[in-house]
N, C-alpha and C positions, 0 to 999 in steps of 0.2 A: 429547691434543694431536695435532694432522694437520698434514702440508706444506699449503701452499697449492697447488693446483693446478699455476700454472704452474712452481714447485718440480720439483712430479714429471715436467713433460712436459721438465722440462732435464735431469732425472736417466734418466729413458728414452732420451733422445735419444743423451745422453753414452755408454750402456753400447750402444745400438743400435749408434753407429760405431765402440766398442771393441770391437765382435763382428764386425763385416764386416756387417751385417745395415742393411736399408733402415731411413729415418730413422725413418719411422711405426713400425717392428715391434713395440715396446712400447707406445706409445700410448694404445691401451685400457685395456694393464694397468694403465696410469699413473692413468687416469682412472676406474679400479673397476669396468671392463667384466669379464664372462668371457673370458679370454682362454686360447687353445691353448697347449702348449707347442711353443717353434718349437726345432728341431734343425739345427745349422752342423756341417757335416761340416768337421772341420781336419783338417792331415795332419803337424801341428810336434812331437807327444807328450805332448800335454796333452789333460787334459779336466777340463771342468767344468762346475757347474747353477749357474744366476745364480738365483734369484727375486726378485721383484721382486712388490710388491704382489700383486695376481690372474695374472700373467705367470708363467713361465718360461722360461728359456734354457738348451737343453743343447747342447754343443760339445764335439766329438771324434770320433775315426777312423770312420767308417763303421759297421766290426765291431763298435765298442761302439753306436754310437748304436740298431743292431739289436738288440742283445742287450739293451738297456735298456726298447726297448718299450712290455713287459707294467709296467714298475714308475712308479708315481708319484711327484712330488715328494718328498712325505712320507718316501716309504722311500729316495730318493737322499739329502736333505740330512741333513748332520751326520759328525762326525768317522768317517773311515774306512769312511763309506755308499756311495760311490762302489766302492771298492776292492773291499769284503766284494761287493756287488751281481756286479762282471766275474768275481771269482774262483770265484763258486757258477753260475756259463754252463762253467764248464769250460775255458773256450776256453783255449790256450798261448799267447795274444796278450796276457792279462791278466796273468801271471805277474811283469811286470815292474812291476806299476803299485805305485807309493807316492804314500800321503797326499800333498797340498801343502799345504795349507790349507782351514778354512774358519771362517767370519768370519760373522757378524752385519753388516750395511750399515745405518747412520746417516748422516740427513741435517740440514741446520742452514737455514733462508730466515731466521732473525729474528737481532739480535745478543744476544751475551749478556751485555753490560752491564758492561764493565770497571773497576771501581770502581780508581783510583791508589792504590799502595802507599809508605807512609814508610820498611819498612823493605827492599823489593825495587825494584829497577829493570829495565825492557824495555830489552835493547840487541840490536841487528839485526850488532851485530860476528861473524864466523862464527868468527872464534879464541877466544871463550867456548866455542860450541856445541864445539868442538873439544877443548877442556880437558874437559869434563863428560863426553865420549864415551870419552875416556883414563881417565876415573875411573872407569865403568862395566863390569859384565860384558859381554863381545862378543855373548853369548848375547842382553842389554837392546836394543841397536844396532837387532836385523835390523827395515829397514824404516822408516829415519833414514837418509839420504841428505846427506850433507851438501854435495852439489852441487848443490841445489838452497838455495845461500845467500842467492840473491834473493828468497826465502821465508821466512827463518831467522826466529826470535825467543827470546832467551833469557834466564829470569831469575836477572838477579845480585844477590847477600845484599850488599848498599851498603857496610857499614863492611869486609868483607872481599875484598871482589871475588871472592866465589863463585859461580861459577854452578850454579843448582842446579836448573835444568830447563830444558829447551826442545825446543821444537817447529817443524816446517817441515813447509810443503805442497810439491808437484807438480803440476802440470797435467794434466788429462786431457782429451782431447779439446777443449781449449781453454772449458770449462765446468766440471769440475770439480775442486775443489782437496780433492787428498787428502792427510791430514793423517798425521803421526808423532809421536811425544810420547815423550821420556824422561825421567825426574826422577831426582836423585842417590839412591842405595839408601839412605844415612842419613836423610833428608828425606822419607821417601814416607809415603804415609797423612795428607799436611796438608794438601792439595789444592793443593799447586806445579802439577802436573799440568794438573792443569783448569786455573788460573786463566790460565797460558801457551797451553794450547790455546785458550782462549777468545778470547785478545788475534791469535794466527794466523788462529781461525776471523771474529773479528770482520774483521782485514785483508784475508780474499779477500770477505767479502762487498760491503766497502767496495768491491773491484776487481772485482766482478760477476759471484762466481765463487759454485758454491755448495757449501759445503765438506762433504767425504766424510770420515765417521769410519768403518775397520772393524775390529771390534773383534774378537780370536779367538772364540770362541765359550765356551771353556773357562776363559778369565780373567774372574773375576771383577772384579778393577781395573779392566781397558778399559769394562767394560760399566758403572762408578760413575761411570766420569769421563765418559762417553757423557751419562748423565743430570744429572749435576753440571753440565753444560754447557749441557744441552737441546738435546741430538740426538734426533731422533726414528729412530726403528729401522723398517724398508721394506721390509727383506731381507737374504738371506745369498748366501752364497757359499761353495759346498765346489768344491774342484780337487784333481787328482791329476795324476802324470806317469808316464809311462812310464821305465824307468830302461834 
């Protein structure tokens, strides 16, 4: 299963202006060209490698972007790749760097087909999502925003008024909607999950948005409900920060 083309050149487009970087910079990558990896020198205390199809994107200070050079892709991405890479340079610039993240990128162009439920209800109320978030470990949370309520959608168990999953997107660069999903810890493993993302990722596509799953890398879960969904997978994304 592939993005449709014009898919990827909205997904290039979106990370081109979330990097400072010209609109084309990914373009090729998008379109299954060979492409260079390009280097954004930042100066905020981050760094990270986007890939993207045949692309990449690496951003960060200077010092690192030299010191990374000689290494490819392959040996930057993945948990703690970045880190391990600046602290075997030696350098005392690296000393402070800790993991961020890093994530698998999944993309959606088609819907996924919301069959109605008799025994769950979709309500866009954010004081569901709000009860569900108080019932969860805070550890479950990071990366569920609940200020982004005009995104919201949460499913509630009808004869109880439980809500027992929900998910919200965010905009990014005004094209992409990235997506968050929690489900109650009692509940999970029945695909509440999925079937709420689905019903968010169907609503940005309705609003011409093309929805971002990223899923950690290391979770198993994110990466079922990724495919439960049919997301397709494009790229990753590992980051680190200076402390």
């Amino acid at each position: 299963m592939e993005l449709e083309s014009g898919t990827r050149a909205i997904v290039a487009l979106a990370w081109a202006r979330r990097l400072g970087l010209p609109d084309d910079a990914l373009q090729k990558a998008a379109m299954g060209a060979d492409a260079v990896r390009v280097h954004v020198p930042v100066d905020d205390g981050s760094l990270l490698l986007l890939r993207y199809l045949t692309g990449s994107v690496l951003a960060g200070p200077e010092w690192a972007l030299d010191a990374l050079e000689g290494y490819d892709d392959e040996a930057l991405a993945g948990e703690s790749a970045l880190v391990r890479a600046l602290r075997a340079t030696g350098r005392s610039e690296a000393e402070g760097l800790r993991t961020a993240g890093d994530y698998t990128l999944y993309y959606l162009d088609e819907p996924a087909g919301v069959e109605p439920s008799e025994q769950v209800a979709v309500s866009a109320d954010p004081a569901y999502a709000q009860r569900l978030v108080a019932s969860c470990p805070s550890d479950d949370t990071i990366g569920l925003d609940l200020a982004r309520g005009e995104h919201m959608f949460t499913l509630v168990a009808d004869e109880q008024q439980l809500p027992v999953a929900t998910a919200s997107y965010g905009l990014w660069e005004g094209l992409l909607a990235d997506l968050a999903t929690l489900t109650l810890p009692d509940v999970r493993r029945h695909g509440l999950g999925a079937y709420i993302t689905a019903v968010a990722a169907d609503d940005a596509l309705t609003q011409g948005f093309t929805p971002q799953w990223r899923a950690p890398r290391s979770s198993a879960a994110a990466h079922r409900l990724a495919e439960d969904v049919g997301f397709v997978s494009v790229g990753s994304l590992t980051s680190a920060r200076l402390t």
